[in-house]
N, C-alpha and C positions, 0 to 999 in steps of 0.2 A: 313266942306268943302263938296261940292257936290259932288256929286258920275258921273264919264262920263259918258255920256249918251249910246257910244259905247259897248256894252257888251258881251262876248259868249253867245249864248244861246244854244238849243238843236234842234233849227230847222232843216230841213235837206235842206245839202248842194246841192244835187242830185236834189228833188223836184224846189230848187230855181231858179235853174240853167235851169232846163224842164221849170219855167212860164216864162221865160225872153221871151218875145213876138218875138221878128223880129231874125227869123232860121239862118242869120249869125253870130248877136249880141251871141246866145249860142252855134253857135258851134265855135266858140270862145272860151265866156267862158267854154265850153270842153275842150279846146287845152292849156288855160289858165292852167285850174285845171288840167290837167296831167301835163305840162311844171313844175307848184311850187312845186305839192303834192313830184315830184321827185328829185327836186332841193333842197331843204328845208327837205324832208324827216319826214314832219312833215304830221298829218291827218289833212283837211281842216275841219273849223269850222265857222259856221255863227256869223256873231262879229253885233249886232242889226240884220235892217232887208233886209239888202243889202249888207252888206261887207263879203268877204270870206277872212278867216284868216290862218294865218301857225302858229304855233306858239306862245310863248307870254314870255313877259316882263314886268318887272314893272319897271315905270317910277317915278323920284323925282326930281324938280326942285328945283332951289333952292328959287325960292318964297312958296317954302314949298306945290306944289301943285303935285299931286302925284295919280298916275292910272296902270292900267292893257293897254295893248296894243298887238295888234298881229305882230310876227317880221316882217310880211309881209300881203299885201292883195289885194286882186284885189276887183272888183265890176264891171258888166258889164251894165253898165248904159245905159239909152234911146240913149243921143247921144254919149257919148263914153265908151271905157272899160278905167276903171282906175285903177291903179296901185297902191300902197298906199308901198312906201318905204322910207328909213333913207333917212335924209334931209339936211346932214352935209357932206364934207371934199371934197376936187379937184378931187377924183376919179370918184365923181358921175360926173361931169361934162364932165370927159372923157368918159363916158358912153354914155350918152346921144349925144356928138358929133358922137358917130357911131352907136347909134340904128335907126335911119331912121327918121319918118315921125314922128312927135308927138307933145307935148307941153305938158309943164312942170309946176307945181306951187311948192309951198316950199317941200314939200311930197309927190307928188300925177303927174305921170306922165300919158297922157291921150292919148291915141290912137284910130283911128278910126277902123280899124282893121289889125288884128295881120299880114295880110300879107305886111300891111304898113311897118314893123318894123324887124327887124336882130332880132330873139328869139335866137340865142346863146348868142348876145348880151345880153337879158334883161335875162336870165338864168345867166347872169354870174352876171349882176349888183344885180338881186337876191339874189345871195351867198353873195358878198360883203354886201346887205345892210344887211345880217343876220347875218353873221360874225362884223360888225360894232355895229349894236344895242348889240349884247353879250359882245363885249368887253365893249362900253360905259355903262351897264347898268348888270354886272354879278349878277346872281341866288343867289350870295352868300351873297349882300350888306346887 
């Protein structure tokens, strides 16, 4: 089976976050990476060469296809900063009805910037999507 393409590496988080080109887009991701690194309580980590990660889990579905994943992640991309959280159960949705401005795909919630958006909010749907991936996917399987 192939290996995700997504991975930790050791690049630095700091440095990625200084190249992101347009001075709102990173101080953003600034606000981003302090908002998770304290919500999460986990040290951010680059997951390939654009995603920043909280933590991690391993995943197995049951077509028997099976990876590493970080419980959370942002990426502040050209045209937006995304979000990369659990993609299951009616809480998220309640979430998302009161975080503000945004758009949504299975996993991946995408905003233009953070002042678009309630950050208590996304700090909390945060905690939920990390408390969610633990339960569905515990250290111990």
């Amino acid at each position: 089976m192939a290996e995700p393409k997504t991975q930790p590496t050791p690049a630095s988080v700091d440095a990625f976050i200084e190249a992101v080109d347009h001075p709102g887009r990173r101080d953003d991701a600034r606000a981003a990476l302090a908002l998770l690194t304290e919500v999460t309580g986990e040290p951010p980590v680059m997951w390939g060469s654009s995603i920043i990660g909280f933590g991690r889990y391993h995943y197995r579905y049951a077509s028997g296809h099976e990876g590493d994943a970080p419980l959370i992640g942002f990426s502040p991309r050209k045209a937006k900063l995304v979000f990369y959280m659990a993609a299951y159960d009616d809480e998220r949705g309640d979430f998302l009805n009161r975080l503000g401005k945004h758009k949504s795909g299975q996993s991946c919630v995408y905003v233009n910037r953070l002042a678009d958006i309630d950050q208590a909010v996304l700090a909390e749907m945060a905690r939920w999507s990390v408390e969610a991936l633990k339960a569905r996917y515990p250290a111990d399987r």
